[in-house]
PAVEX-932285 format. One record per residue (C-alpha): residue number from 0; chain; x, y, z negated. Coordinates in Angstrom, 2 decimals. Each point is the difference from the previous one (the first is absolute). Example, Ala and Ser with C-alpha at 12.3 -4.5 7.8 and 13.67 -1.06 7.14 Angstrom:
2
  seq  mol       xx       yy       zz
    0    A    12.30    -4.50    -7.80
    1    A     1.37     3.44     0.66
//
This chain:
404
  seq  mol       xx       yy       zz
    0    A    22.55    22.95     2.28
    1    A     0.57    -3.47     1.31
    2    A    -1.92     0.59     3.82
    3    A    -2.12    -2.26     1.12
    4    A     2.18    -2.95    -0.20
    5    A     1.62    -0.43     3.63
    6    A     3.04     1.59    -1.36
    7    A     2.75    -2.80    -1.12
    8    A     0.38     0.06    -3.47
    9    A    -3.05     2.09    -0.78
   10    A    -2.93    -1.41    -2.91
   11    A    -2.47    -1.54     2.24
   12    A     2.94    -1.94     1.98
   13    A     1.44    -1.45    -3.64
   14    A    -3.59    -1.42    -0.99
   15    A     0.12    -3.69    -0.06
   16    A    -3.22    -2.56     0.06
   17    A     1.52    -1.32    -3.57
   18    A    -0.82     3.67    -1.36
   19    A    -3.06     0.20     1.31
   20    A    -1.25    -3.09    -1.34
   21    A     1.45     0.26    -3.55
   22    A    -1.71     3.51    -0.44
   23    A    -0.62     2.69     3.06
   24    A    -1.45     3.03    -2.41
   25    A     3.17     1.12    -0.24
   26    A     1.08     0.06     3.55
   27    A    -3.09     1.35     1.46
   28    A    -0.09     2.51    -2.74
   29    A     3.50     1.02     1.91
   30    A    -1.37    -0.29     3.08
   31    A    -3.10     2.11    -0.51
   32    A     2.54     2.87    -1.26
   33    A     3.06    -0.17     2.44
   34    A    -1.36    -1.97     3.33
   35    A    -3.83    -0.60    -0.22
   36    A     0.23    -1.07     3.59
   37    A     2.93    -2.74     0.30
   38    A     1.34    -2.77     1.94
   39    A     0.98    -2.75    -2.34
   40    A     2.11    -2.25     1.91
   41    A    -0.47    -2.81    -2.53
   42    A    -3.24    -0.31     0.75
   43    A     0.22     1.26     3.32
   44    A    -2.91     3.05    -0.19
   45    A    -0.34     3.35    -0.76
   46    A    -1.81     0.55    -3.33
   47    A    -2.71     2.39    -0.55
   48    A    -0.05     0.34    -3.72
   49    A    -1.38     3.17    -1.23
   50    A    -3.97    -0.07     0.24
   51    A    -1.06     2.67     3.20
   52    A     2.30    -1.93     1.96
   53    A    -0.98    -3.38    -1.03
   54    A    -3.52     1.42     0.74
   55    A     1.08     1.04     3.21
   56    A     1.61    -3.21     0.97
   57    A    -2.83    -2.25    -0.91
   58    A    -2.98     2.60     1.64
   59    A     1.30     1.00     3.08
   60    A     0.12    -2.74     3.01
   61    A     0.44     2.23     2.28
   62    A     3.47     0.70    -0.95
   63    A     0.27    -3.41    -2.40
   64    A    -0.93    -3.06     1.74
   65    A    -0.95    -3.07    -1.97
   66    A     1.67    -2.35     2.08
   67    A     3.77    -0.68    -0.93
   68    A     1.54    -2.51     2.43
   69    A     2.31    -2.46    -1.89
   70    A    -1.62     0.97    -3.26
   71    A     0.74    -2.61    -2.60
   72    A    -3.86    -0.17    -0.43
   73    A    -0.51    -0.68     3.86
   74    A     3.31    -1.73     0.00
   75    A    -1.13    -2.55    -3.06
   76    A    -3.85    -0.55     0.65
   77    A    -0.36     0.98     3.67
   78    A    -2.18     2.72     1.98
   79    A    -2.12     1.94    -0.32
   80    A    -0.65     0.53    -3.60
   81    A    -2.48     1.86    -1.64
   82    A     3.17     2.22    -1.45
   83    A     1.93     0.63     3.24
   84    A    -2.91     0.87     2.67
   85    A    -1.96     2.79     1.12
   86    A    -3.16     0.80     1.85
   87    A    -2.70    -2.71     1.05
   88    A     2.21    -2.69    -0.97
   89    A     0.21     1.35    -3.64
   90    A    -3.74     1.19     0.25
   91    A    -0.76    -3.99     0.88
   92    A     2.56    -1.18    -2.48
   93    A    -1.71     2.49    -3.05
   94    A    -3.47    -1.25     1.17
   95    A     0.71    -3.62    -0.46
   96    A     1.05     0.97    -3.42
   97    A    -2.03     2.71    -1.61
   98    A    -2.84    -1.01    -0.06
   99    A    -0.02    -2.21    -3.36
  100    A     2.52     2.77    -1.41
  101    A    -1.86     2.75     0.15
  102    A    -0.46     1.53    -3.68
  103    A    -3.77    -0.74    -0.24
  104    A     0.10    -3.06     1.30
  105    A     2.63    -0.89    -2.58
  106    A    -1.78     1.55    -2.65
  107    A    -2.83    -2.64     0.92
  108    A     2.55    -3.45    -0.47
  109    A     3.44     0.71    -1.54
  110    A    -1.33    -0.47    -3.69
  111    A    -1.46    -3.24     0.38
  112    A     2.82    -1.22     2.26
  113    A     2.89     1.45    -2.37
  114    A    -1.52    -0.61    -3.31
  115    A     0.07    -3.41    -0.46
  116    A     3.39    -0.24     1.83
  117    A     1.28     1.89    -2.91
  118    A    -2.21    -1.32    -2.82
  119    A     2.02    -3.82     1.25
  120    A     3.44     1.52    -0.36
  121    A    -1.00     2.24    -3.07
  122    A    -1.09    -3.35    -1.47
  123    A     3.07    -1.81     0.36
  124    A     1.73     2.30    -1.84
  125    A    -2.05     1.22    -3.36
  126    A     0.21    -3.82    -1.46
  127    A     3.30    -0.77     0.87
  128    A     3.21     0.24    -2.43
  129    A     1.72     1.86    -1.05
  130    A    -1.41     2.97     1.07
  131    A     1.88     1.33     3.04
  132    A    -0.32     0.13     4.00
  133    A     1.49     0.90     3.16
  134    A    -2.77     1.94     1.14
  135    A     1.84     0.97     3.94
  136    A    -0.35    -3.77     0.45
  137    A    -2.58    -1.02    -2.43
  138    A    -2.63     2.19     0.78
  139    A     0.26     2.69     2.45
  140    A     2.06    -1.83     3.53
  141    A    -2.75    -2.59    -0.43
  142    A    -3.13     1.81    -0.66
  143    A     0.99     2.55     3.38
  144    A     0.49    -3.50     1.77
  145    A    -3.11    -1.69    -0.69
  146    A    -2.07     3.51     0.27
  147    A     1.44     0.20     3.37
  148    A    -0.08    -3.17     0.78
  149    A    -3.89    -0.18    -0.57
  150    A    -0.86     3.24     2.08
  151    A     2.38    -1.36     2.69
  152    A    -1.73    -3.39     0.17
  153    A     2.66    -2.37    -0.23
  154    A    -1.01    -1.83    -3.42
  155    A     2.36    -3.24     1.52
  156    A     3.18     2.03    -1.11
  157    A     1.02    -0.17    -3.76
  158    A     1.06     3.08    -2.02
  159    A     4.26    -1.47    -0.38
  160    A    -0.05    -0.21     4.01
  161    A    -1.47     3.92     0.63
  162    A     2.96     0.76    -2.55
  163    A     2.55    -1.71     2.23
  164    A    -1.52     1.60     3.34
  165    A     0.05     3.55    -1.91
  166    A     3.77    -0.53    -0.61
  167    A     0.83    -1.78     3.09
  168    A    -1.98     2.82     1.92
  169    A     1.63     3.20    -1.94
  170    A     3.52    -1.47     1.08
  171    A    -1.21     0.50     3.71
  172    A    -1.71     3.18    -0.35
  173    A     2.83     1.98    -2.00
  174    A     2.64    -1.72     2.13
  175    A     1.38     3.39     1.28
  176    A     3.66    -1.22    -0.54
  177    A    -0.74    -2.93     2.22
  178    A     1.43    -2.63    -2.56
  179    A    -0.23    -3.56     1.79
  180    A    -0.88    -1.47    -2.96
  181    A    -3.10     2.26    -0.74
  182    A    -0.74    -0.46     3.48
  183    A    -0.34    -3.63    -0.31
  184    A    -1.88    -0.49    -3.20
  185    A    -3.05     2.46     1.75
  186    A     0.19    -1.66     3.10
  187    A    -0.55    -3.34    -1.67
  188    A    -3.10     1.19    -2.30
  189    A    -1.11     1.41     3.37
  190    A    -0.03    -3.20     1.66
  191    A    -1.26    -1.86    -3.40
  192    A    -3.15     2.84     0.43
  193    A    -0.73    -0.65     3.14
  194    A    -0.02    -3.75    -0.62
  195    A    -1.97    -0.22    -3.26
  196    A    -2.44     2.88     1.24
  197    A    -0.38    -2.05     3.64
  198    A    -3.48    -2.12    -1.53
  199    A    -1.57     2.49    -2.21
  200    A     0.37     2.30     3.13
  201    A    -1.92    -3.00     2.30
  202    A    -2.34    -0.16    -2.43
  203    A    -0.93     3.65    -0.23
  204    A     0.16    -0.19     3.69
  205    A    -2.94    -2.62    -0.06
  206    A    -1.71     1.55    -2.71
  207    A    -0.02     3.74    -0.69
  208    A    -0.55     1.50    -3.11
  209    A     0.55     3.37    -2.29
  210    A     3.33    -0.71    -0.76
  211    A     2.86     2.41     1.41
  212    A     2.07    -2.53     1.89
  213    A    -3.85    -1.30     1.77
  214    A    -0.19     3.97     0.87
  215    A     3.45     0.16     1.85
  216    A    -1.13    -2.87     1.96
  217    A    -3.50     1.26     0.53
  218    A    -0.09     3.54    -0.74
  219    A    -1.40     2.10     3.10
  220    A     0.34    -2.99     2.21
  221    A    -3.06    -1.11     2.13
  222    A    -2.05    -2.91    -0.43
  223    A     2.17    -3.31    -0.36
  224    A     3.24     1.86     0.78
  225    A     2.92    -0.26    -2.56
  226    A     2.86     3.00     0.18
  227    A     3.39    -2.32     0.79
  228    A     1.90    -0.42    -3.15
  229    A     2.99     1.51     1.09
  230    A    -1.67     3.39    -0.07
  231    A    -0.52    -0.54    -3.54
  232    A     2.39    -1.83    -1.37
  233    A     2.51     2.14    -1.01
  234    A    -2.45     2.28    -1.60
  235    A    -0.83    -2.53    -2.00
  236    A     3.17    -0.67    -1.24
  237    A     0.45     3.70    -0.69
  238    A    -2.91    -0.55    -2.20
  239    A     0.70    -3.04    -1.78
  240    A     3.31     2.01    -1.10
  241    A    -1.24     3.72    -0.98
  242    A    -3.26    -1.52    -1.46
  243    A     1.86    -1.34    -2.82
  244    A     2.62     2.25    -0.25
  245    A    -2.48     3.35    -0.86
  246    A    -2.73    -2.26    -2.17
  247    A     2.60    -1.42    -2.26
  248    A     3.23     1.23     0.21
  249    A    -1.75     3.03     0.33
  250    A    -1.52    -1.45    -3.70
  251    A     3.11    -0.90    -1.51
  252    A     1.59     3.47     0.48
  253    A    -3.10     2.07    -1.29
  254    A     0.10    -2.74    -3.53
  255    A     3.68     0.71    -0.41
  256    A    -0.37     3.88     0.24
  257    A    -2.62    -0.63    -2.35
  258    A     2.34    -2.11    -2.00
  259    A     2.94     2.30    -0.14
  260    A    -2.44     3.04    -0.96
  261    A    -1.52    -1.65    -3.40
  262    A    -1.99     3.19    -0.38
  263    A    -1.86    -0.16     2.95
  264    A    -0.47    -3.13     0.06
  265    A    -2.00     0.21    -3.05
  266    A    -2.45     2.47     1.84
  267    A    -0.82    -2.55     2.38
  268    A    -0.71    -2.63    -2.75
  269    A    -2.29     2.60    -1.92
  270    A    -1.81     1.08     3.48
  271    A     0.86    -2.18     3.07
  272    A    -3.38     0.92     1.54
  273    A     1.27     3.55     0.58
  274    A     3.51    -0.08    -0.24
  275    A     1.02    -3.56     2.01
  276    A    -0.57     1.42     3.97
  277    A     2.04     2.90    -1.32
  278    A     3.11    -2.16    -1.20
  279    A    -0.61    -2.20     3.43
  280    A     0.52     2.91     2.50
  281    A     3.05     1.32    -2.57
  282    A     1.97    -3.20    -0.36
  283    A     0.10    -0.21     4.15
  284    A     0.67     3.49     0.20
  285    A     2.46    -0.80    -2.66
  286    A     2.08    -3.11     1.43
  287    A    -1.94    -0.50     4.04
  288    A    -0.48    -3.52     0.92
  289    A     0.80     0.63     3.37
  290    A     2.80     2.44     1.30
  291    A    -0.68     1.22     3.37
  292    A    -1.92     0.33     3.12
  293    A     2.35    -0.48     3.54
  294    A    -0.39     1.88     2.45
  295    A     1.55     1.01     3.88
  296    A     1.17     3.11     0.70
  297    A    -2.28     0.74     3.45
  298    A     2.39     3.18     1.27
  299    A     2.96     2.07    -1.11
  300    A    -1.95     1.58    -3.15
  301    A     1.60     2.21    -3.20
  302    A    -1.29    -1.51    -2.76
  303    A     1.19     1.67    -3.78
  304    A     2.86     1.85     1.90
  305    A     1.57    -3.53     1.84
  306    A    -0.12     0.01     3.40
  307    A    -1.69    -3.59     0.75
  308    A     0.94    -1.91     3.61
  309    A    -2.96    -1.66     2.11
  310    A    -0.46    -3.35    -1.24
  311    A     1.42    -0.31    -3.31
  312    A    -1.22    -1.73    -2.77
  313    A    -1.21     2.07    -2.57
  314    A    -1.92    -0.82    -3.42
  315    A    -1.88     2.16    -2.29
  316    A     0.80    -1.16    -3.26
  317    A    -2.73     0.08    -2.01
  318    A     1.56    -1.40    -3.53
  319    A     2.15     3.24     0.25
  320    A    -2.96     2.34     1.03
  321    A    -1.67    -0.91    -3.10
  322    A     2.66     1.49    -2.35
  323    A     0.55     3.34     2.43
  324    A     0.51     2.59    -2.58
  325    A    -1.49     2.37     2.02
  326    A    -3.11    -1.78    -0.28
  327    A    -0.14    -1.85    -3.26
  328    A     1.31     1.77    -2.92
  329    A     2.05    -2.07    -2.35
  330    A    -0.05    -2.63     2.50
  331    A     2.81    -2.77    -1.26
  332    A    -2.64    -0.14    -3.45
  333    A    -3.46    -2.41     0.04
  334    A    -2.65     1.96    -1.19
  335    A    -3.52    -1.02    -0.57
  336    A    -1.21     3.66    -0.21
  337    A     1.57     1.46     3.25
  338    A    -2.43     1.98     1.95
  339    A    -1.57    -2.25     2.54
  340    A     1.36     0.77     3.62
  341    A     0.15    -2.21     2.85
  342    A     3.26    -2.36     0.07
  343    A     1.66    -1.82     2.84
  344    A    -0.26    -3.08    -1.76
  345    A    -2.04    -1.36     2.98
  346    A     1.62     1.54     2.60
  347    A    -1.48     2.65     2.20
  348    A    -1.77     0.91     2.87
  349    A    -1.81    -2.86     2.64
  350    A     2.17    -2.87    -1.59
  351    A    -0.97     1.01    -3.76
  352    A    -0.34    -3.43    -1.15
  353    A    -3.17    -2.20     0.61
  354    A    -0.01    -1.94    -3.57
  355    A     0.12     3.22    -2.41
  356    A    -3.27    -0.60    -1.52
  357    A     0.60    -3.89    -0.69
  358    A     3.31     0.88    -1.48
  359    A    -0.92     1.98    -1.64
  360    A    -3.46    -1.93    -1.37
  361    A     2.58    -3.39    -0.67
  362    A     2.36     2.79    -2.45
  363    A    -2.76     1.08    -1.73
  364    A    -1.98    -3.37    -0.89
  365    A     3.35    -1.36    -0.61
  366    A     1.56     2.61    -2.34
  367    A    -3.42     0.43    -1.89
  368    A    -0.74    -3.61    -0.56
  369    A     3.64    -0.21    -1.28
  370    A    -0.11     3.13    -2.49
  371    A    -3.71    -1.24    -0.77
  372    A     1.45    -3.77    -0.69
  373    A     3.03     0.67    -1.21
  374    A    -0.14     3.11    -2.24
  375    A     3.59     0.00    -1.46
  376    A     2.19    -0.97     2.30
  377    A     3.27     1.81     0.10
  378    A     3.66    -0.54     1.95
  379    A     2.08    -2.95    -1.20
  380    A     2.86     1.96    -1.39
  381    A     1.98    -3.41    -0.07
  382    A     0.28     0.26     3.49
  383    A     1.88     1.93     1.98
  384    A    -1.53     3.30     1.34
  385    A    -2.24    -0.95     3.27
  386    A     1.75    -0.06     3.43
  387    A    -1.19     2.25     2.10
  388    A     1.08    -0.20     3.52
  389    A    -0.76     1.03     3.85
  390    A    -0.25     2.82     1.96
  391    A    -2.66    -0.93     3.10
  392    A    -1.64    -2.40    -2.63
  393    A     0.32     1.00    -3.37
  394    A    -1.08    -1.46    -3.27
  395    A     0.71    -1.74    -3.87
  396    A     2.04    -3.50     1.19
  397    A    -1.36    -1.12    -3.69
  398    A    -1.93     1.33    -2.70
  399    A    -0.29    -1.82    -3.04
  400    A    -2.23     1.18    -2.49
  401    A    -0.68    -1.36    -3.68
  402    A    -3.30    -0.01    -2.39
  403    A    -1.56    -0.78    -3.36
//
């Protein structure tokens, strides 16, 4: 037993960002068994990695506070955020938001908006040769882009731009090392946001509608009054970056488990109407989009046998939670069949995540119209094996695929 990582020389004080981000299964799967509870001075937090405790984390505000001064999400896009708040300013934050996210009133739009996104990028590909795509940035980083872009309201912003916020964006919000260089590249896509947004946001200003940007400037306001952007802001930027990253990185991840398991993947094709949700929720229980939810250590608490000081920054990681042995049998294997059980792949408790029911409506019209369109595609084995990479946002770098 390693302790929980304050000791010099121990596990969780050898960790390094690099490790994390080439593969962390392995290291949490360390964690969970010799310091489930550790500070990781790399990235400067204690880890909760085995599931009760990332339950615990992510649940309990009374003794895990949302806010997390000099967080590199409050650090990178500014505060408040919907992520790193509690209490009326969250409940405000959530009600701006929700409203066009709820399930059933996603169930009422999503297909029409996400169909013919996909149908456009589907038809690019099936007449082209030879026969071959790069379906990370082919299909799925632009169809999430353009479905979000369309229930955000900003149709002024093309799909290549969202890409380059989403990157320039992730580099702020995983900055835990506090690399200059990351730093700089988020805080210019910040500033290139707030610039390019600055007229779509007068005009929803002057002229309201149903879109989810006109509700954070409208939403629960009184007659005439518009909420001051700077309340807002930096929720919307925590959007613009996790709204892609579960819809289609969230995508690429559940194709390539698909991929790599040739039987299963053929159960899909012969019944996608049953068997496609299933593979969805498996593939991000399988590799999670997104790795944690931060928290603050409120008081002097014992958390999974660490003692934890008063004001620490603390994260439940939820990528880790979802392969807890003691909760998931088998859990390093993707399998279509496992019982159903609730995963973490959404996060937990008041902050479980606002766009679960678009992302998951955008992975299924995009992974069925693909398997419908494209019946045989298969890896391109002339290509090196796909990168995977990440540990707060994980997902395929590239997946090329061949057919016919």
């Amino acid at each position: 037993m390693s302790g929980d990582g304050r000791e010099a020389g121990s596990f969780p004080a050898s960790i390094t960002v690099a490790e994390l981000e080439q593969d962390p299964y392995p290291v949490f799967a360390r964690l969970r068994a010799e310091a489930p509870v550790a500070w990781v001075p790399a990235v400067g937090m204690w880890l909760a990695t085995r599931w009760e405790d990332a339950l615990a984390v992510a649940s309990e505000p009374e003794r895990f506070a949302a806010d997390m001064p000099d967080s590199p999400i409050d650090r990178s896009f500014g505060s408040p955020t919907i992520l790193t708040c509690d209490g009326p300013v969250h409940r405000e934050l959530r009600n701006t938001v929700d409203p066009r996210l709820r399930p059933r009133e996603v169930e009422t739009y999503i297909d029409a908006l996400v169909e013919p996104i996909v149908d456009e990028h589907l038809d690019r590909l099936t007449g082209r040769e030879p026969q071959c795509a790069e379906l990370m940035a082919e299909l799925f980083e632009p169809v999430s882009v353009l479905g979000l872009r369309a229930v955000l309201g900003i149709p002024d912003v093309d799909a290549e731009t969202l890409r380059r916020w989403f990157a320039g964006l992730a580099e702020g919000a995983t900055n835990f090392e506090q690399d200059n260089g990351k730093q700089r590249t988020s805080d210019e896509v910040c500033a290139e946001i707030d610039a390019r947004l600055d007229p779509i946001l007068a005009r929803l200003e002057a002229a309201p509608d149903e879109t989810i940007v006109s509700h954070m400037l409208h939403g629960g306001m009184g007659a005439g009054e518009v909420r001051p952007r700077a309340q807002f802001m930096p929720s919307l930027k925590v959007i613009l970056l996790g709204g892609m990253q579960e819809p289609g990185h969230g995508a690429g991840s559940v194709l390539l488990a698909l991929l790599q398991h040739p039987e299963q993947l053929a159960e899909v094709r012969s019944d996608p109407g049953q068997l496609l949700d299933a593979a969805i929720e498996e593939g991000m229980r399988w590799i999670s989009p997104i790795g944690t939810q931060g928290r603050r250590v409120v008081a002097p608490t014992v958390l999974g046998g660490a003692e934890l000081p008063a004001g620490a920054p603390i994260a439940a990681v939820i990528s880790s939670a979802n392969r807890d042995e003691r909760r998931f049998e088998r859990p390093n294997d993707f399998d279509l069949h496992r019982p159903r059980q609730r995963v973490a792949t959404f996060g937990f408790g008041r902050h479980f995540c606002s766009g679960h029911a678009f992302a998951r409506g955008l992975e299924r019209i995009a992974l069925g119209r693909l398997l419908e369109r494209l019946p045989d595609f298969r890896l391109d084995r002339e290509r090196p094996a796909p990168p995977v990479t990440g540990w707060e946002f994980r997902a395929p770098r590239e997946l090329h695929v061949r057919w016919g």
